[in-house]
Structure formats: structure tokens, C-alpha cells
N, CA, C and O atoms as a Tinker XYZ file with bonds, in Angstrom:
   304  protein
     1  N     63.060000  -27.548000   -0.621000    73     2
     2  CA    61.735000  -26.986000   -0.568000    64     1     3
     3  C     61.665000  -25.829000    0.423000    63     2     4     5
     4  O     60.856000  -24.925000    0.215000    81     3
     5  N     62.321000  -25.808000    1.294000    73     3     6
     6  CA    62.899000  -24.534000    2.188000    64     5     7
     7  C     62.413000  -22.941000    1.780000    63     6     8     9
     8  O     61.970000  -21.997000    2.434000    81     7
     9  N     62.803000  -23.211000    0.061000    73     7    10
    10  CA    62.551000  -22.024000   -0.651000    64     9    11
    11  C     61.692000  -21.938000   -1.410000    63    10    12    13
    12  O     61.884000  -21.065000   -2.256000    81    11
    13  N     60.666000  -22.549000   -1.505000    73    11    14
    14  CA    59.734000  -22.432000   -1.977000    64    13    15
    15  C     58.359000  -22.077000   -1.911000    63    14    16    17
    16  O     57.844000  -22.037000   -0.794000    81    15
    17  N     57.593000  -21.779000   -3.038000    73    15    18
    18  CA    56.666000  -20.578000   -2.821000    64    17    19
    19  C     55.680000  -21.688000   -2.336000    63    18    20    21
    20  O     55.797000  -22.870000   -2.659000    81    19
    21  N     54.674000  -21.177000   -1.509000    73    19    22
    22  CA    53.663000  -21.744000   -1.075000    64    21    23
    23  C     52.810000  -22.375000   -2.458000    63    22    24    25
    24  O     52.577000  -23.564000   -2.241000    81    23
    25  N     52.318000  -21.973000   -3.701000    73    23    26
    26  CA    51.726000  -22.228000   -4.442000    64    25    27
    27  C     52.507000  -23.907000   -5.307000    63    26    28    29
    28  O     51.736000  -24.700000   -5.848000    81    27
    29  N     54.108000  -24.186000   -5.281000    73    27    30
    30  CA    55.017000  -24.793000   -5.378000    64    29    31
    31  C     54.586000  -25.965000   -4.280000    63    30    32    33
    32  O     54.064000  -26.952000   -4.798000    81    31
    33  N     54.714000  -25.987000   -3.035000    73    31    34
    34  CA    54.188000  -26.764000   -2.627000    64    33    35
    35  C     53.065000  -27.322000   -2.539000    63    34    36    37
    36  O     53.046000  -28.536000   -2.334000    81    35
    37  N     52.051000  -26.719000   -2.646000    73    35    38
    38  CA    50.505000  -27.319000   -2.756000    64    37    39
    39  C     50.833000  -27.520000   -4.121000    63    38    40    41
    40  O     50.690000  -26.343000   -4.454000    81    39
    41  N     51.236000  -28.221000   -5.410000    73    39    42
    42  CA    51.343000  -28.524000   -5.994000    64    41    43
    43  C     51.839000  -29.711000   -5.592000    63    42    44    45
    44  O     51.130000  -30.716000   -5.528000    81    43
    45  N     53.636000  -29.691000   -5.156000    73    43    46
    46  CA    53.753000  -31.150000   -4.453000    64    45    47
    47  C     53.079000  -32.310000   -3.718000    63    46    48    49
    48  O     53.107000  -33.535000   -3.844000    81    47
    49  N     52.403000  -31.369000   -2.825000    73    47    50
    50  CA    51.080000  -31.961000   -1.876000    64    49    51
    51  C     49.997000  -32.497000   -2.910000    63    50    52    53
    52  O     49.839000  -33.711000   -2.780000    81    51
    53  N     49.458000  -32.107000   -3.586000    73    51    54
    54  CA    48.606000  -32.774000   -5.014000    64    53    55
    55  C     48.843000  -33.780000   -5.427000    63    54    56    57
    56  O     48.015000  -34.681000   -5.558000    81    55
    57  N     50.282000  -33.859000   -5.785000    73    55    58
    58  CA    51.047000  -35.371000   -6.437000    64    57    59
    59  C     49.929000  -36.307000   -5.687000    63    58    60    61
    60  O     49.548000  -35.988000   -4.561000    81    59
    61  N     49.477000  -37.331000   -6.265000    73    59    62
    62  CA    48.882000  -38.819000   -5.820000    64    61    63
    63  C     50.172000  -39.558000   -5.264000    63    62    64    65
    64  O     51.302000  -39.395000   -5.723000    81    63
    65  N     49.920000  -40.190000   -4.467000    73    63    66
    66  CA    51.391000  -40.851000   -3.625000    64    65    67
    67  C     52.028000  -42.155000   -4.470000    63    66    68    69
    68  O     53.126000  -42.701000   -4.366000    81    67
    69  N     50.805000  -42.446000   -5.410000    73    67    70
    70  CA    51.800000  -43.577000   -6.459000    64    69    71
    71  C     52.522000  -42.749000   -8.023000    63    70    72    73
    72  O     52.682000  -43.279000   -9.122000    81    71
    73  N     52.774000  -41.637000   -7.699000    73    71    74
    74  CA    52.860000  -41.095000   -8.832000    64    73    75
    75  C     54.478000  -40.072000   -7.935000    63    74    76    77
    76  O     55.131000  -39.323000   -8.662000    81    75
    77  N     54.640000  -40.131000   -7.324000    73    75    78
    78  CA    55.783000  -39.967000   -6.653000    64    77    79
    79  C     56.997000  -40.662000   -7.056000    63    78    80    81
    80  O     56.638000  -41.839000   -7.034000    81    79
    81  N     57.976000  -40.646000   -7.339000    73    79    82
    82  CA    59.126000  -41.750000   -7.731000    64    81    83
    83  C     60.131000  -41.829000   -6.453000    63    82    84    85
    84  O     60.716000  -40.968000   -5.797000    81    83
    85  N     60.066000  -43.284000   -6.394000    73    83    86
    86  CA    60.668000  -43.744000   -5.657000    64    85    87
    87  C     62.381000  -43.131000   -4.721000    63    86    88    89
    88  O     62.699000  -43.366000   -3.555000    81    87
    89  N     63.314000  -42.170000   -5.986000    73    87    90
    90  CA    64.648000  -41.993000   -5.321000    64    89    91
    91  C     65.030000  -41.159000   -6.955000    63    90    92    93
    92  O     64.670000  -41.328000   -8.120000    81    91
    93  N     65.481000  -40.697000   -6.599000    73    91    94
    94  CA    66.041000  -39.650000   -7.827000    64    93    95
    95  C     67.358000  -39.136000   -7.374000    63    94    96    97
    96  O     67.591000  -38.532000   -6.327000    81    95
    97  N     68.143000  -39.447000   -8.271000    73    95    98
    98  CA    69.577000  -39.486000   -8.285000    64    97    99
    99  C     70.406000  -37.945000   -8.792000    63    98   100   101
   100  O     70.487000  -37.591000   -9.968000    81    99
   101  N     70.882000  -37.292000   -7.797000    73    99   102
   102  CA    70.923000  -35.826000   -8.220000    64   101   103
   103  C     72.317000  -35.853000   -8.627000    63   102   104   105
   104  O     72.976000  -36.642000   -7.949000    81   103
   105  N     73.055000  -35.156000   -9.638000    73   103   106
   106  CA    73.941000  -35.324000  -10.515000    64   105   107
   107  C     74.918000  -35.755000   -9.706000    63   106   108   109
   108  O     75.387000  -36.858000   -9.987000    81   107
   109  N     75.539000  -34.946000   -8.383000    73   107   110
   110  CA    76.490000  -35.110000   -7.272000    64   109   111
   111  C     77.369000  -36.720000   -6.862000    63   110   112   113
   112  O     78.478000  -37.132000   -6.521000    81   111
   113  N     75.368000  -37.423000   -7.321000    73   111   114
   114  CA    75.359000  -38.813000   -6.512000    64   113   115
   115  C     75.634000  -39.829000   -8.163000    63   114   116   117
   116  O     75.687000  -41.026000   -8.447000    81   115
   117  N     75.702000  -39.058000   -8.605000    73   115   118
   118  CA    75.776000  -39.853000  -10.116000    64   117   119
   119  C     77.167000  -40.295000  -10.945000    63   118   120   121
   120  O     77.563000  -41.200000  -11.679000    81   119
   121  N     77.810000  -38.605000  -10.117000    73   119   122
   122  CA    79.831000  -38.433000  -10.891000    64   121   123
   123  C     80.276000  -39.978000   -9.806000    63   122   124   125
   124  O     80.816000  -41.041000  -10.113000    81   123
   125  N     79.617000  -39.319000   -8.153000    73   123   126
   126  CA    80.440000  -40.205000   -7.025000    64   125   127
   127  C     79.770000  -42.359000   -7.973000    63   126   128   129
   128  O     80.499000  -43.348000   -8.052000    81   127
   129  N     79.036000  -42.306000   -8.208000    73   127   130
   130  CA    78.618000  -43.944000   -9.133000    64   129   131
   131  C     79.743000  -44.066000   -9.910000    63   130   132   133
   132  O     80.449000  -45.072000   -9.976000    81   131
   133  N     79.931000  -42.855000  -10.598000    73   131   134
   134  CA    80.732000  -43.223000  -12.115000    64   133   135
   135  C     82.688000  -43.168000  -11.703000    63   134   136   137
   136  O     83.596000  -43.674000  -12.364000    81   135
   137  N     82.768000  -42.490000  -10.602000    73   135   138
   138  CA    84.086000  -42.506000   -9.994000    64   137   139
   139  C     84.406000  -44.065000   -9.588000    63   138   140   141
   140  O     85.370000  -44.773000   -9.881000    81   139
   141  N     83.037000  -44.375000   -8.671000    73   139   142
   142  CA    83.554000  -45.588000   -7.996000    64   141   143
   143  C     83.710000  -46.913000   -9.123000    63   142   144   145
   144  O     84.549000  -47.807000   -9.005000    81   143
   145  N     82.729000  -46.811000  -10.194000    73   143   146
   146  CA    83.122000  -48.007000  -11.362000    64   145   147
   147  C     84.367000  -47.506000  -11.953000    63   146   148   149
   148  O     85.354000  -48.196000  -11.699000    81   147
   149  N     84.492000  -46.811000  -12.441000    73   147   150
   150  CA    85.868000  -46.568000  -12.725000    64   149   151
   151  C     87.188000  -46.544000  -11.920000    63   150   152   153
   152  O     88.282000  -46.274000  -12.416000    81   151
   153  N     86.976000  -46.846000  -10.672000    73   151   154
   154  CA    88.128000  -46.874000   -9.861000    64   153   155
   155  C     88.202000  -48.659000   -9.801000    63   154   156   157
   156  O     89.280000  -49.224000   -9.986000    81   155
   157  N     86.992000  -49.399000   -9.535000    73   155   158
   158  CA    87.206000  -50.870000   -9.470000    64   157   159
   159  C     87.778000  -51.198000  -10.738000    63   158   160   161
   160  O     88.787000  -51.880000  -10.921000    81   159
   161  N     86.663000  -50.369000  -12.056000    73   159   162
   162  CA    87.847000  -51.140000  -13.599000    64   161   163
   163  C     89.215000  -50.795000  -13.336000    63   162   164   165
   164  O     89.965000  -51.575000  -13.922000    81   163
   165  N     89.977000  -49.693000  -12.504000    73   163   166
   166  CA    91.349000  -49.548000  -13.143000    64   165   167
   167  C     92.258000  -50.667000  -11.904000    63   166   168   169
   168  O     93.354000  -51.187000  -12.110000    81   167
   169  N     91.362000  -50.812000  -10.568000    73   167   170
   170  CA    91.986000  -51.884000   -9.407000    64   169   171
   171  C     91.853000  -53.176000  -10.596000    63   170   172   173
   172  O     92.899000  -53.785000  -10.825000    81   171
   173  N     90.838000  -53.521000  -11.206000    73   171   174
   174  CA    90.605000  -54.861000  -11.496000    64   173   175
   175  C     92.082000  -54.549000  -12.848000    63   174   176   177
   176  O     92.975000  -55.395000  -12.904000    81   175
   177  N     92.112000  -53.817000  -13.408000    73   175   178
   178  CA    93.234000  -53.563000  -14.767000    64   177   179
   179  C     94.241000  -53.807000  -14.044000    63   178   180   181
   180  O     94.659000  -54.866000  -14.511000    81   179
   181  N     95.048000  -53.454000  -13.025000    73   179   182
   182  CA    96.284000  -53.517000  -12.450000    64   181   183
   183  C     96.439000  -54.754000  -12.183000    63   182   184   185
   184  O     97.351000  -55.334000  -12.772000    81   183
   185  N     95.251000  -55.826000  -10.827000    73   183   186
   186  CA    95.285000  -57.131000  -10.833000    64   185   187
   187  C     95.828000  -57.732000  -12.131000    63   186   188   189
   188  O     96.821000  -58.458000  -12.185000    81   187
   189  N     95.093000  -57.365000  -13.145000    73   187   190
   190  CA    95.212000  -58.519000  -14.378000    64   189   191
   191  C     96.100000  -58.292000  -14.498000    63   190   192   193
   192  O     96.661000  -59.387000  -14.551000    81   191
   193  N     97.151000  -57.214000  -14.656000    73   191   194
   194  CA    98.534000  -56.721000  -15.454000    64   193   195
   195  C     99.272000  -58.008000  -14.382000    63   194   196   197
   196  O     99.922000  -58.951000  -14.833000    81   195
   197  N     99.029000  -57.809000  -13.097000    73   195   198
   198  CA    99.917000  -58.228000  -12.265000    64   197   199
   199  C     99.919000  -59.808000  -12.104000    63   198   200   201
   200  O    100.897000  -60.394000  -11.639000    81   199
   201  N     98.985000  -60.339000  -12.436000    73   199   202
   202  CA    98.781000  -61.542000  -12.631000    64   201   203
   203  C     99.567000  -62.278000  -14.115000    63   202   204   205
   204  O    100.328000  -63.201000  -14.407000    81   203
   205  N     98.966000  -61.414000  -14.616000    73   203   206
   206  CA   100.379000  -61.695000  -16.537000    64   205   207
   207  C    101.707000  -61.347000  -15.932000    63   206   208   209
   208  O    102.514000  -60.864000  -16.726000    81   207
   209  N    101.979000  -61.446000  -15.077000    73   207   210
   210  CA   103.360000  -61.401000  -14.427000    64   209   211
   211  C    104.636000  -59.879000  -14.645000    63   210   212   213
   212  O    105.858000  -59.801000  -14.519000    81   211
   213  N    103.326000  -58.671000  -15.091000    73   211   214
   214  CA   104.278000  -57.265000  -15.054000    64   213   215
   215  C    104.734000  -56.985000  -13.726000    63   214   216   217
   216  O    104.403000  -57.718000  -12.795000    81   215
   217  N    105.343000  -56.153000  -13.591000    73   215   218
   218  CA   106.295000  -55.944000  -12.375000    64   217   219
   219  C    105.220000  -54.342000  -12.186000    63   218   220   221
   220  O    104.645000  -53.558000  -12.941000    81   219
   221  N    105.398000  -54.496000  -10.899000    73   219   222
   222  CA   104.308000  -53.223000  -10.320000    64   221   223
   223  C    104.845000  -51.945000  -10.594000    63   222   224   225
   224  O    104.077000  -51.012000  -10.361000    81   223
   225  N    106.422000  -51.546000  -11.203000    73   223   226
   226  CA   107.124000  -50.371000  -11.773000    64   225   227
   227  C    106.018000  -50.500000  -13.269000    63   226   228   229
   228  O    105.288000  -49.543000  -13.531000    81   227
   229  N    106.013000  -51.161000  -13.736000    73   227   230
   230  CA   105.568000  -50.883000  -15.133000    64   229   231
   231  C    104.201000  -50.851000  -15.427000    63   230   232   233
   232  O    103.632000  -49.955000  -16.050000    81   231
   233  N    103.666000  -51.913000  -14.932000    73   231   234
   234  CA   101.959000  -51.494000  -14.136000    64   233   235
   235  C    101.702000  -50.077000  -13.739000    63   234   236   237
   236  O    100.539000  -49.692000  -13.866000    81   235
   237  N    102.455000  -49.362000  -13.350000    73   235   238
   238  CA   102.391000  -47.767000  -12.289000    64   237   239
   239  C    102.741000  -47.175000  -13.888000    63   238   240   241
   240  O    101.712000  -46.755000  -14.416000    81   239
   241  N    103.819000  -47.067000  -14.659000    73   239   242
   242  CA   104.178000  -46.790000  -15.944000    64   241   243
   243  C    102.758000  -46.642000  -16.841000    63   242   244   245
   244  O    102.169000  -45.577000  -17.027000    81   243
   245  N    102.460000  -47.603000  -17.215000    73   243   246
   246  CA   101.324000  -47.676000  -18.083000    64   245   247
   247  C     99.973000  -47.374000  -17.787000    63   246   248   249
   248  O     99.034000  -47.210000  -18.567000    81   247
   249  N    100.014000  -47.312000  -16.273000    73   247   250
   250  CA    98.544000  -46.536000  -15.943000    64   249   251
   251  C     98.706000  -45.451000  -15.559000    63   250   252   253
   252  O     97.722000  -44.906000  -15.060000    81   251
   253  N    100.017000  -44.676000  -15.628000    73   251   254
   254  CA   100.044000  -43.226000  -15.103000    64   253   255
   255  C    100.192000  -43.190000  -13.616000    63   254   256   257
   256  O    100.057000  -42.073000  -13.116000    81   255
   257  N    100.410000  -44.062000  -12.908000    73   255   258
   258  CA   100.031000  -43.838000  -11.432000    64   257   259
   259  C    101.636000  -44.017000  -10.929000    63   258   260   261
   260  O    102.446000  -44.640000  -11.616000    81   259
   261  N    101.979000  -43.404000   -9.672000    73   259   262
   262  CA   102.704000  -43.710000   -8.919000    64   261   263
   263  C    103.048000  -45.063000   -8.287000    63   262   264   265
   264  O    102.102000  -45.726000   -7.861000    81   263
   265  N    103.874000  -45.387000   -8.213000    73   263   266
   266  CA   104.156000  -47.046000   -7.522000    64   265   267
   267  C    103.464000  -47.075000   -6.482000    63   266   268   269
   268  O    102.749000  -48.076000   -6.431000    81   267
   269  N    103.333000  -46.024000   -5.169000    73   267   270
   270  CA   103.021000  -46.154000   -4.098000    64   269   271
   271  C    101.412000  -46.655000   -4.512000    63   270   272   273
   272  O    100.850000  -47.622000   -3.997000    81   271
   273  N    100.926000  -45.920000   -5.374000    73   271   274
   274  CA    99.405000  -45.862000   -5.840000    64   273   275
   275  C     99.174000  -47.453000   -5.924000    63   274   276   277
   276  O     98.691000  -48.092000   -4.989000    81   275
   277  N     99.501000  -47.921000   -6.931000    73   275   278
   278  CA    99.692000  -49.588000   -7.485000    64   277   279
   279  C     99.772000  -50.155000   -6.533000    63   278   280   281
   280  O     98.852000  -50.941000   -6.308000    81   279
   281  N    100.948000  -50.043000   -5.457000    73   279   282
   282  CA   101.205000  -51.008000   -4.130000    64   281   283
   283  C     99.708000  -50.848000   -3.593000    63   282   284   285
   284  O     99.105000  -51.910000   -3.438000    81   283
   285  N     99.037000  -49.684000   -3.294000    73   283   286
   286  CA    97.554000  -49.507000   -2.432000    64   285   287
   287  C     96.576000  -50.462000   -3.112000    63   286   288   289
   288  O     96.055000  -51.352000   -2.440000    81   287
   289  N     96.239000  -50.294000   -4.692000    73   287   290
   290  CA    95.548000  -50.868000   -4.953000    64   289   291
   291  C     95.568000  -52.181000   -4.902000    63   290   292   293
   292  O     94.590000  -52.709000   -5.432000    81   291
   293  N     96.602000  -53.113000   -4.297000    73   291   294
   294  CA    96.495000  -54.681000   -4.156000    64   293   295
   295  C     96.483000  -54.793000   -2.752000    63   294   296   297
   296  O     96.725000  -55.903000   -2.277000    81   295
   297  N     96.253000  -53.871000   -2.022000    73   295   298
   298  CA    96.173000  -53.660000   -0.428000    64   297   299
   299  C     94.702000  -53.877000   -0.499000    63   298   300   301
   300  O     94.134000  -54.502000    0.397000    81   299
   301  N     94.141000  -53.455000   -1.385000    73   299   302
   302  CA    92.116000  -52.893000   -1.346000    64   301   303
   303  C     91.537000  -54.549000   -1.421000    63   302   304
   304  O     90.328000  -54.780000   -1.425000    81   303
């Protein structure tokens, strides 16, 4: 709001205070949501591999990742 025209804000100021929404999620905060579920599905994918008794070379193989990567994710 920094940049905005005076007429812009007395508009904001108008809003009724129940007509305000609570938290609005700006795209930035939306990729960082969709990174972090997708990083637990691929930790929780490796567990399972590793639990069916694959060896953490082939686990790293089939998910594209480096061994070192695989070793971290059962560190988490």
C-alpha cells in the first residue's frame, strides 16, 4: 500500500471490518505449501521403498536422487 493512490486507500478504509478476509495466500506462499507436500510424499516414498526391503542405491536409482540425498531423507 506504500504505493498507493490516496483515493485506493480510502477505499480500503471503507471495507466494513467483517468483510475483510481473514489471510490471503500470495502465490510465493502457495509454490513454498506445494514444495513442502511434495517433499514429505517423496520422504514418505523412499521410507516405503526402504521398508519393502530396496537397498538405498536403488531407492536413489528410481527416484532420481543421489545416494547422499536418500541417506538425508531417513536422517529427517
Amino acid at each position: 500500500m506504500l504505493h498507493s493512490s490516496p483515493k485506493t486507500i480510502q477505499k480500503y478504509l471503507a471495507i466494513p471490518e467483517d468483510q475483510i478476509p481473514e489471510s490471503k495466500e500470495i502465490a510465493r506462499e502457495r509454490q513454498h505449501q506445494l514444495a513442502i507436500k511434495q517433499k514429505e510424499q517423496e520422504i514418505k516414498e523412499a521410507r516405503e521403498m526402504a521398508l519393502a526391503g530396496y537397498p538405498i542405491e536403488q531407492i536413489a536409482s528410481q527416484m532420481h536422487r543421489a545416494h547422499k540425498t536418500i541417506q538425508k531423507l531417513f536422517k529427517s
